[in-house]
C-alpha positions in Angstrom: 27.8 5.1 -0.7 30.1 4.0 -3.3 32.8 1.0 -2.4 35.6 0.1 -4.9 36.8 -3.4 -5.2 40.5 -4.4 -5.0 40.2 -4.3 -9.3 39.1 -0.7 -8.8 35.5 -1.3 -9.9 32.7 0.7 -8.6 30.0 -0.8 -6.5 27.2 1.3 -7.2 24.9 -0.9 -6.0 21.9 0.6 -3.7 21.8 -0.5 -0.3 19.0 -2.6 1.1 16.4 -1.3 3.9 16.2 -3.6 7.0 13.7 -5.9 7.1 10.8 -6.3 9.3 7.6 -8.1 9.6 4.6 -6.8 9.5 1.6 -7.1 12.3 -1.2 -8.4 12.1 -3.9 -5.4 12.5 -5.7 -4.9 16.0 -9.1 -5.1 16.5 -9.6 -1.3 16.5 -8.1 -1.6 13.1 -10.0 -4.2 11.4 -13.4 -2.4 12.5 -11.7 0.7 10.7 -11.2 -1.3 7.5 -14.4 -3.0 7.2 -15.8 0.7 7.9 -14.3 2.1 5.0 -14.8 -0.8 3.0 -18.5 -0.3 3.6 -18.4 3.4 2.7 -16.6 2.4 -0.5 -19.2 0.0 -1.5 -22.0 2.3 -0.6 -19.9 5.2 -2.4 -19.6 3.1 -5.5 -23.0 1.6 -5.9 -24.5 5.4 -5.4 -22.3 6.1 -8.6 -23.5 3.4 -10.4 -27.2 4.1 -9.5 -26.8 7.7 -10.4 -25.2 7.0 -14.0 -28.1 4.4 -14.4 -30.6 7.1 -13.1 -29.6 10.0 -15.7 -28.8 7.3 -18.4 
């Protein structure tokens, strides 16, 4: 959307989003985080081991 001052400049400026806050997760959620958390860890150290194992 482009506005023009009383000058005749353009305002070209973009336009901000609303804001919101955000929530704090549910408990459903958390469990779901520290789930994948734990495959990443166990995902991770496998890799490691592996390199370590052919190395």
């Amino acid at each position: 959307m482009q506005t023009r001052s009383a000058e005749g400049l353009l305002n070209l400026y973009a336009t901000e989003p609303a804001m919101y806050y955000a929530e704090f997760p549910s408990v459903e959620q958390q469990r779901r985080y520290a789930f994948q958390g734990a495959l990443a860890v166990l995902l991770v150290v496998t890799t490691l081991l592996t390199a370590l194992a052919v190395s």
